[in-house]
C-alpha positions as a LaTeX table, in Angstrom:
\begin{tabular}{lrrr}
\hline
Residue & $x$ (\AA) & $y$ (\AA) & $z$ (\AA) \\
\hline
Unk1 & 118.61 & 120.69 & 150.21 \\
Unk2 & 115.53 & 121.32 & 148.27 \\
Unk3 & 112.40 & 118.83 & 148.67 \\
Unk4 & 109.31 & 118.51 & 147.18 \\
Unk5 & 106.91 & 116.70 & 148.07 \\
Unk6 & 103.00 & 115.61 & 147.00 \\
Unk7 & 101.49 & 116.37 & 149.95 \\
Unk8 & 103.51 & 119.82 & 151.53 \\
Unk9 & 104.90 & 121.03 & 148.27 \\
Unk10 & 108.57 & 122.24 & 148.29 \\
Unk11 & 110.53 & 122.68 & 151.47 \\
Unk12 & 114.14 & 123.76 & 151.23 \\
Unk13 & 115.85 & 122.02 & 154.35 \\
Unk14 & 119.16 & 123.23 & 156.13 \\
Unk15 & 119.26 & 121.31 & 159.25 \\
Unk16 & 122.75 & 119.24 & 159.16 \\
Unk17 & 121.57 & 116.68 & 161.75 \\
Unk18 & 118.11 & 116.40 & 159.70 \\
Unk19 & 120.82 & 116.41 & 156.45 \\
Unk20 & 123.03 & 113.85 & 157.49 \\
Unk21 & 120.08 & 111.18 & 158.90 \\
Unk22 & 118.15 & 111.69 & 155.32 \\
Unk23 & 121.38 & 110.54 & 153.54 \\
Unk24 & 121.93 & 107.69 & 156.12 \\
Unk25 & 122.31 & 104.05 & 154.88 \\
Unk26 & 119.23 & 103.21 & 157.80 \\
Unk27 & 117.05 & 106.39 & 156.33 \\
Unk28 & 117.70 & 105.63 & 152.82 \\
Unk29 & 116.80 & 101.87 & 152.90 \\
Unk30 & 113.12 & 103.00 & 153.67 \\
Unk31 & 113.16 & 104.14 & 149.79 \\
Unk32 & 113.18 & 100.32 & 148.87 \\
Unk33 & 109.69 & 99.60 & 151.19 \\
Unk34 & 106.12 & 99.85 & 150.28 \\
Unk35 & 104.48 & 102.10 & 152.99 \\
Unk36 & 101.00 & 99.52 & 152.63 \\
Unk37 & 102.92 & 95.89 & 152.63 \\
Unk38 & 102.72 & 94.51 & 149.11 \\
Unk39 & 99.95 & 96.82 & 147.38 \\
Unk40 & 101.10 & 97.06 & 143.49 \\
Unk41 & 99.11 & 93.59 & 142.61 \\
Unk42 & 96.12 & 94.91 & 144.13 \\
Unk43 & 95.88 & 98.53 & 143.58 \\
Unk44 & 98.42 & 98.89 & 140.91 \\
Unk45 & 100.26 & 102.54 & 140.16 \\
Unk46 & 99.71 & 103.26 & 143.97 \\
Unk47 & 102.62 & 102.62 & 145.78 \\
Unk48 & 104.57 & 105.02 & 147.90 \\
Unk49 & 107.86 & 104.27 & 150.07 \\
Unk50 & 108.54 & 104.38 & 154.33 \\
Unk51 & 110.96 & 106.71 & 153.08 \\
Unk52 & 108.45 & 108.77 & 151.66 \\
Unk53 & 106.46 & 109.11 & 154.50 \\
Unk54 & 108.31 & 109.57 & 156.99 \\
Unk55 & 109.86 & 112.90 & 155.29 \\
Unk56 & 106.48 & 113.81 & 155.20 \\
Unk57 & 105.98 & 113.43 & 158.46 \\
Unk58 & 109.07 & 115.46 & 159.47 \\
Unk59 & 108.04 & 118.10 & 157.22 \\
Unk60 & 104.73 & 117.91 & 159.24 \\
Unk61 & 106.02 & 118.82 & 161.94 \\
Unk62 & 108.31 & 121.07 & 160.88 \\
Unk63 & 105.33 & 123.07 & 159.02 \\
Unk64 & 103.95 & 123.42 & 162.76 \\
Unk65 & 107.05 & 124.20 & 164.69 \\
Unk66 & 107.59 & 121.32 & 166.79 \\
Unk67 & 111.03 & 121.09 & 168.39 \\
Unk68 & 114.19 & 120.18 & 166.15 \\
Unk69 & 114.27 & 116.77 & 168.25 \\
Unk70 & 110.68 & 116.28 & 167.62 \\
Unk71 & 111.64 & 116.34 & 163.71 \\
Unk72 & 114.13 & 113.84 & 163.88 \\
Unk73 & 112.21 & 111.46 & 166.30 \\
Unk74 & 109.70 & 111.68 & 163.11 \\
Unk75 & 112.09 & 111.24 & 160.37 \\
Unk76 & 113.56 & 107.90 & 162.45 \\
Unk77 & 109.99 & 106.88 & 162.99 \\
Unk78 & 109.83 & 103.95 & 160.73 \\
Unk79 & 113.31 & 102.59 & 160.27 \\
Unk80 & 112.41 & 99.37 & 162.37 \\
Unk81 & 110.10 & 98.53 & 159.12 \\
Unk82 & 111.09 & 95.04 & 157.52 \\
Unk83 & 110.53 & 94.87 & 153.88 \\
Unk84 & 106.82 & 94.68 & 152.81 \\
Unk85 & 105.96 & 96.79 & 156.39 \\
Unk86 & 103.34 & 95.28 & 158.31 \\
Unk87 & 103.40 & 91.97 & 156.58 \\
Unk88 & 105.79 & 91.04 & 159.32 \\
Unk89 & 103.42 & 90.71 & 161.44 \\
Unk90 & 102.52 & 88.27 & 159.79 \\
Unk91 & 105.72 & 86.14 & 159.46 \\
Unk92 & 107.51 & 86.61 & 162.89 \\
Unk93 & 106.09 & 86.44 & 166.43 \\
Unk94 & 107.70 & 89.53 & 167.96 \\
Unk95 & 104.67 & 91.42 & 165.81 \\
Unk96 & 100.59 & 90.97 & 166.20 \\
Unk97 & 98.08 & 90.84 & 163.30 \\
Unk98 & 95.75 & 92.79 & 165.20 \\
Unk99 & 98.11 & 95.39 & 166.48 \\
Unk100 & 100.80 & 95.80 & 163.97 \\
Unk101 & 103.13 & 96.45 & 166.52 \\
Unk102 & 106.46 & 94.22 & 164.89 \\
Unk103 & 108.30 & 97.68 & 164.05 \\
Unk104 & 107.25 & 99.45 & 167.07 \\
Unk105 & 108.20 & 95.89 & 169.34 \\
Unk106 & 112.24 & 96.72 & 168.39 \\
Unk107 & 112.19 & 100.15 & 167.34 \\
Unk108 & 114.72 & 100.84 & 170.47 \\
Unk109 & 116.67 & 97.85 & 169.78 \\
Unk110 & 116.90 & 98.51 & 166.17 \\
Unk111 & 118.11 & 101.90 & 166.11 \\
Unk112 & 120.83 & 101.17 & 168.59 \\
Unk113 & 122.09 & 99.03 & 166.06 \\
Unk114 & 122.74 & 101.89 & 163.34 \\
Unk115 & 124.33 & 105.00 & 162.68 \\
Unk116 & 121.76 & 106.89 & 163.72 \\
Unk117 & 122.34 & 107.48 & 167.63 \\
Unk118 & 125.84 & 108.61 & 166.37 \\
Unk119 & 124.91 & 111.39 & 163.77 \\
Unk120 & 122.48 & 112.39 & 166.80 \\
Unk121 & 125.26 & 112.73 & 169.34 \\
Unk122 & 127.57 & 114.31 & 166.51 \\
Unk123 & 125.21 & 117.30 & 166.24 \\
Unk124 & 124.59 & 117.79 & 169.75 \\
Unk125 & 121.44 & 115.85 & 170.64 \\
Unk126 & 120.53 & 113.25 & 173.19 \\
Unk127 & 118.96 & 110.33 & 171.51 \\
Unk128 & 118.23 & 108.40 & 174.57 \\
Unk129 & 115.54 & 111.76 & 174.44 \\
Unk130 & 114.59 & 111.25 & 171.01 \\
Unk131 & 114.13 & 107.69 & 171.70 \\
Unk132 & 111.35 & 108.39 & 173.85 \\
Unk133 & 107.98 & 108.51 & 172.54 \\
Unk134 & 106.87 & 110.17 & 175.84 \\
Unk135 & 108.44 & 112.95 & 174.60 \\
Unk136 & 106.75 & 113.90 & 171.41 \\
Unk137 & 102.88 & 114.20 & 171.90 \\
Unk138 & 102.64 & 115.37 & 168.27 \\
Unk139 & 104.37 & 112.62 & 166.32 \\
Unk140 & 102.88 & 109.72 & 167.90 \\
Unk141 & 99.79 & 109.55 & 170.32 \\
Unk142 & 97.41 & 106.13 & 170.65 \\
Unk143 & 93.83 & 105.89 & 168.97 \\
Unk144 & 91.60 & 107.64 & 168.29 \\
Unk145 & 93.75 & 111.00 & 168.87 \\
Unk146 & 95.49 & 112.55 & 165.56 \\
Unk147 & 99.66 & 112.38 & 165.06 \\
Unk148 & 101.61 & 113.40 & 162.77 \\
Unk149 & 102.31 & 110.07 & 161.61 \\
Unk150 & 98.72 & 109.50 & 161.44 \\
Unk151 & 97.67 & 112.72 & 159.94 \\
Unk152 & 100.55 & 111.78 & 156.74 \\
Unk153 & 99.41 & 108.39 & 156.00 \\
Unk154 & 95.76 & 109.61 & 155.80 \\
Unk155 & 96.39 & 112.62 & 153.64 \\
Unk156 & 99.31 & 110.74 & 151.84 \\
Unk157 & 96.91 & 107.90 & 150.78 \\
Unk158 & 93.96 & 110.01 & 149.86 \\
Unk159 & 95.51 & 112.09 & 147.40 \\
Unk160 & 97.63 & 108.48 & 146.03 \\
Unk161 & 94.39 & 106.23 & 145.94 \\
Unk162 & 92.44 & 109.79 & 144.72 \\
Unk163 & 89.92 & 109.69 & 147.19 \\
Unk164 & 91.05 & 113.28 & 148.01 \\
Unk165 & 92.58 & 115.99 & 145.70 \\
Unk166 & 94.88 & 118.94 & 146.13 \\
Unk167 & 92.07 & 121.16 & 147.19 \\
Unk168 & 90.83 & 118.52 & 150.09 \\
Unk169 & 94.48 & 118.13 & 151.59 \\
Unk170 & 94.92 & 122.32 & 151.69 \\
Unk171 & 91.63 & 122.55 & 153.07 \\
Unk172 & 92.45 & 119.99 & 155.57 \\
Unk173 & 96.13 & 121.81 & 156.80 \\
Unk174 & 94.40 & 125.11 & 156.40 \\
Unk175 & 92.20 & 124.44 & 158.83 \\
Unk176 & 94.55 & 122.23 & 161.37 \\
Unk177 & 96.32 & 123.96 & 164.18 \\
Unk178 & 98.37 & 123.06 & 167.11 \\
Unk179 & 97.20 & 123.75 & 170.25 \\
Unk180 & 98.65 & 122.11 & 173.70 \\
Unk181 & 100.62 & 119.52 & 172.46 \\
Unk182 & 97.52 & 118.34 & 170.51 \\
Unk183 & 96.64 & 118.28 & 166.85 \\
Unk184 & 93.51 & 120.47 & 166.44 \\
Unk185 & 90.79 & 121.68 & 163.98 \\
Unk186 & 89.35 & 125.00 & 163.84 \\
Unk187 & 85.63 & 123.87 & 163.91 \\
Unk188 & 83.29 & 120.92 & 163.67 \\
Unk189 & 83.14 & 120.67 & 160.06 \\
Unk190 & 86.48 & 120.48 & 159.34 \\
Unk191 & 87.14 & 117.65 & 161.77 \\
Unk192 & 83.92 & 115.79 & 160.93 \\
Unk193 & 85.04 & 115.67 & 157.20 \\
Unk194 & 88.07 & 114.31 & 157.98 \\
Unk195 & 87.66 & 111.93 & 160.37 \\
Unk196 & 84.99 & 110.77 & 157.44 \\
Unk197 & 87.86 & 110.71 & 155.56 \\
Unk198 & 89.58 & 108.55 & 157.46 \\
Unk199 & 87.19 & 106.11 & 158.34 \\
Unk200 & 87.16 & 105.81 & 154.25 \\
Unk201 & 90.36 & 105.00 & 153.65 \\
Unk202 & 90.19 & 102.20 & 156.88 \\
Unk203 & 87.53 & 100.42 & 155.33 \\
Unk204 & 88.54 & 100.36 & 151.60 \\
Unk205 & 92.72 & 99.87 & 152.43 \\
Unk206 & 93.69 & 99.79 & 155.44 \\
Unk207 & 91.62 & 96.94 & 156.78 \\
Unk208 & 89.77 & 96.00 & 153.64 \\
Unk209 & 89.62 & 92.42 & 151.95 \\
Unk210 & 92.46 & 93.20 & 149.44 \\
Unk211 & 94.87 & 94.28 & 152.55 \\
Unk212 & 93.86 & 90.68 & 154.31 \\
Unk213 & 94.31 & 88.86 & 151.48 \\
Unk214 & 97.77 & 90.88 & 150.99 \\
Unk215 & 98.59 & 90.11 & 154.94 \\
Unk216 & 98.30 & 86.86 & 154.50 \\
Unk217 & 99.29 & 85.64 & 151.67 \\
Unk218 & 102.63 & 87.63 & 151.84 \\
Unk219 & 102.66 & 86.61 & 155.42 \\
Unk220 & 102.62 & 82.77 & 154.57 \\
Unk221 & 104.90 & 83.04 & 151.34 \\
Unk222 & 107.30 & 84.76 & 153.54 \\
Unk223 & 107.01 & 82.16 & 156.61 \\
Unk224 & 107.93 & 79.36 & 154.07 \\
Unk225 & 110.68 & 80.95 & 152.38 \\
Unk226 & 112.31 & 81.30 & 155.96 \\
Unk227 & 111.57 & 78.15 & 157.10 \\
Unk228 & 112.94 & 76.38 & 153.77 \\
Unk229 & 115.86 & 78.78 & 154.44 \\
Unk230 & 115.54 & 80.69 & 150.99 \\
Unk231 & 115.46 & 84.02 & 152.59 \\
Unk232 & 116.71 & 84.18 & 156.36 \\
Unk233 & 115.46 & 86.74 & 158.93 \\
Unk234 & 118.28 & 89.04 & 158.35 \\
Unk235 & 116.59 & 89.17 & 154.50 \\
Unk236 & 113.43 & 90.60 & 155.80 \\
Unk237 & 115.51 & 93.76 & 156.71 \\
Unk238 & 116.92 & 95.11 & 153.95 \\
Unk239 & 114.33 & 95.92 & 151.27 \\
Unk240 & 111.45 & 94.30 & 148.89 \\
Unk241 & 112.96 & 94.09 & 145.55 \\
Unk242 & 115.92 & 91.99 & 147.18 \\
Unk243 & 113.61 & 89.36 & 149.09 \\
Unk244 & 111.19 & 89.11 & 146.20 \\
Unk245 & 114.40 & 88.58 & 144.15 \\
Unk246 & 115.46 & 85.45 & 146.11 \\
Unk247 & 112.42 & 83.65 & 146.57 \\
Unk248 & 112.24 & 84.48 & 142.61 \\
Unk249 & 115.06 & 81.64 & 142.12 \\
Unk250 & 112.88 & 78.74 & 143.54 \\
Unk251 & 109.25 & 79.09 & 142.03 \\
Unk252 & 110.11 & 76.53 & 139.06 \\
Unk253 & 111.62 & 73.88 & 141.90 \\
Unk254 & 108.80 & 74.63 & 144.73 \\
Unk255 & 105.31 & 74.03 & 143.75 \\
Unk256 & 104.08 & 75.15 & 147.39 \\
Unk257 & 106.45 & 77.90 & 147.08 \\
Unk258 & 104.87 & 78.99 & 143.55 \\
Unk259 & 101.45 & 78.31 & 144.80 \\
Unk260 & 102.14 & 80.78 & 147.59 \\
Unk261 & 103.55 & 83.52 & 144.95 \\
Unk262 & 100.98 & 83.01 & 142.58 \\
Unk263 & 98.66 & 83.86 & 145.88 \\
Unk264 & 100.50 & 86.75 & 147.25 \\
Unk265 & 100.69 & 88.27 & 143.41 \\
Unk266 & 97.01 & 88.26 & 143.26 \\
Unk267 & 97.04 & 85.87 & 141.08 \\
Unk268 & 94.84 & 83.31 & 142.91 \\
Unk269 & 91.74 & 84.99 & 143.64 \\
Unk270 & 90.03 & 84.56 & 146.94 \\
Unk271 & 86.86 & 85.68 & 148.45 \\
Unk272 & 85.42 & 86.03 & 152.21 \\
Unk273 & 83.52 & 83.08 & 153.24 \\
Unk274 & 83.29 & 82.07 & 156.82 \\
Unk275 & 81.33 & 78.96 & 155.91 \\
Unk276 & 83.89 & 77.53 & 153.55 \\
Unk277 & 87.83 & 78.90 & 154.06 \\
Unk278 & 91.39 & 77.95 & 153.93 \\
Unk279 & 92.98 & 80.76 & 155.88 \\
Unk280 & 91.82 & 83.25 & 158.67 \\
Unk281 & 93.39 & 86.74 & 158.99 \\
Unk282 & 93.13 & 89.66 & 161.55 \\
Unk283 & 93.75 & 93.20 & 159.85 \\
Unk284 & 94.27 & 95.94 & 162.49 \\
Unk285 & 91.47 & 98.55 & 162.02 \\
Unk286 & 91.59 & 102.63 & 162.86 \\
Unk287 & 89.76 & 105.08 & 163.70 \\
Unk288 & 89.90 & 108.97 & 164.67 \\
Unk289 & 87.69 & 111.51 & 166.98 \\
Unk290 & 89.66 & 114.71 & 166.29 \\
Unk291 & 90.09 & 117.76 & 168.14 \\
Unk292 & 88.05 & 120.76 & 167.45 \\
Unk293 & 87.47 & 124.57 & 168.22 \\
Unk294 & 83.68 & 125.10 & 169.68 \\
Unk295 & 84.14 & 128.89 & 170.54 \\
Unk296 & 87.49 & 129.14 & 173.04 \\
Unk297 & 86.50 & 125.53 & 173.93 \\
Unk298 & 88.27 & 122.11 & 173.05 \\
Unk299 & 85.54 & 119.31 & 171.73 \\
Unk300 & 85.57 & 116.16 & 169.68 \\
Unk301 & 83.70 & 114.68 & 167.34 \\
Unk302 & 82.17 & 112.14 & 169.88 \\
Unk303 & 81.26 & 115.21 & 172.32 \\
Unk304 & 78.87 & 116.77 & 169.94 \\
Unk305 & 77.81 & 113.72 & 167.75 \\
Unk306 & 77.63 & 110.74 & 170.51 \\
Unk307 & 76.67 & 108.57 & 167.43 \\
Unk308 & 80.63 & 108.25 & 166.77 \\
Unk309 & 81.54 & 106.71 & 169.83 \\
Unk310 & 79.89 & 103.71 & 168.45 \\
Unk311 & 81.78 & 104.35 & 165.37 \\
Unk312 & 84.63 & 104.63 & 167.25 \\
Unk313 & 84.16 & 100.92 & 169.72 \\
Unk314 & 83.29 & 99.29 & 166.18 \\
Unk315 & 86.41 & 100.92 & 164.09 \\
Unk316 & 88.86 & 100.02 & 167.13 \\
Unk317 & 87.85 & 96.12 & 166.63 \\
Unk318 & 90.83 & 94.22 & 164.11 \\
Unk319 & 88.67 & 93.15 & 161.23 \\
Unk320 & 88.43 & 89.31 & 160.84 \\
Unk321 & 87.95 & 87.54 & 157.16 \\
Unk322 & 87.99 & 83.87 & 156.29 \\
Unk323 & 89.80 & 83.71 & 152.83 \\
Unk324 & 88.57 & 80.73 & 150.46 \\
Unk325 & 91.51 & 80.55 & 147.42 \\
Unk326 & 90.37 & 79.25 & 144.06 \\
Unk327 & 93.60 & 77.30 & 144.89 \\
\hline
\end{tabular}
């Protein structure tokens, strides 16, 4: 199978067990979510699918010769996502708006459910191995390290929201190495403009006023579908198009229900005002101190510029905004 992708380019791909879990029902579904929640009615053109990431992040890995079970643990990273991703968090309990952690909450559970541990088995692997994060220091690690999965979505969503170009991302994987089980630059400078980078794309989109608005309002449109039974739980997991398609049927009958659409489809504009609001909202926030090569020595950022640990305890806080709605 021949992929190509934005980020890596083309990658021809022979795997079966890597085959067979690409052209899975639970893989495939990923196609129909929006990696960012609900981001075409604020930053129209710019969407880009689970399912789009999360090859990338396999072909991360692969790019950097991490074990064949490391691969697949980050090709079946995200398949816990509900439709509009981290929205969730917003609707159900099992997730937090500050952590974002819905997906990660039932990841186990979730995959038991599917085909997946199956095809695993069928080619010869142990999924109750590739089921354990423990196990894969490169696909997932906690804040402020780099992962793969971190190191895709960054790169993935500068070159989409074009606060990086094709140049930036090659200069950025040119100069990224593995080294101990961690993800590592070659020198300061590299690492610096990245995690500059990064710390962009947090405060513009990740945990900007357009994604709070977007958590929220999707969050509460969602929350009273459910509890006026137009969509059920069970909705929430297959993709966005269907969802948005049955709470579609009751706007002309619902005036709350329309109010809330007209919200979550940026069509009620709202500001931050903590003097004067009708909804609070906690985005979870990011941040990154990367690895880099100081002679034969392992540094970060924070080492030789302490000025980033502050960065760092003030990027780590979930940002809080008080929305006022013109309606």
């Amino acid at each position: 199978m021949d992929y190509n992708d934005r980020i890596y380019g083309e990658i021809e791909i022979k795997e079966p067990v890597i085959l067979e879990l690409i052209n899975s029902p639970t893989l495939q579904r990923l196609r129909g979510i929006d990696q960012s929640g609900y981001f075409e009615p604020y930053f129209p053109g710019t969407v880009y699918s689970r399912f789009e990431h999360s090859m990338g992040v396999f072909i991360l890995l692969k790019k950097y010769n991490a074990s064949t079970e490391e691969q697949i643990a980050g090709l079946i990273h995200d398949v816990s996502h509900s439709a509009f991703s981290h929205c969730i968090d917003y609707v159900l309990d099992i997730g937090s708006e500050k952590e974002h952690n819905h997906q990660d909450n039932l990841f186990e559970s979730f995959v038991r459910k599917t085909e997946i541990p199956e095809i695993i088995k069928k080619h010869d692997f142990d999924s109750e191995y590739i089921l354990d994060d423990a196990n894969f220091p490169l696909k997932e690690k906690d804040l402020p390290d780099l992962c793969a999965d971190r190191i895709d979505y960054s790169l993935r969503t500068a070159v989409i929201f074009k606060e990086a170009d094709n140049a930036d991302i090659n200069y950025f994987l040119n100069n990224l190495m593995v080294e101990n089980d961690y993800w590592v630059f070659k020198n300061f400078e590299n690492a610096k403009k990245y995690a500059e980078l990064f710390q962009k794309l947090n405060n513009k989109y990740y945990a900007g006023i357009e994604s709070a608005v977007m958590f929220r309002t999707v969050g509460d449109c969602l929350k009273y579908a459910i509890q006026k039974r137009y969509v059920s739980e069970d909705d929430l997991y297959t993709v966005d198009k269907m969802v948005l398609g049955k709470i579609k049927k009751f706007l002309s009958e619902d005036e709350k229900l329309k109010l809330l659409w007209d919200r979550m489809n940026n069509n009620v504009k709202a500001i931050n005002n903590p003097n004067n609001y009708d909804a609070q909202v906690f985005c979870k926030s990011r941040v990154v101190d990367p690895l880099f090569k100081d002679n034969a020595v392992l540094k970060r950022i924070s080492e030789t510029e302490p000025v980033w640990n502050d960065i760092i305890r003030e990027g780590l806080k979930p940002k809080e905004y008080f929305l006022k709605f013109e309606k």
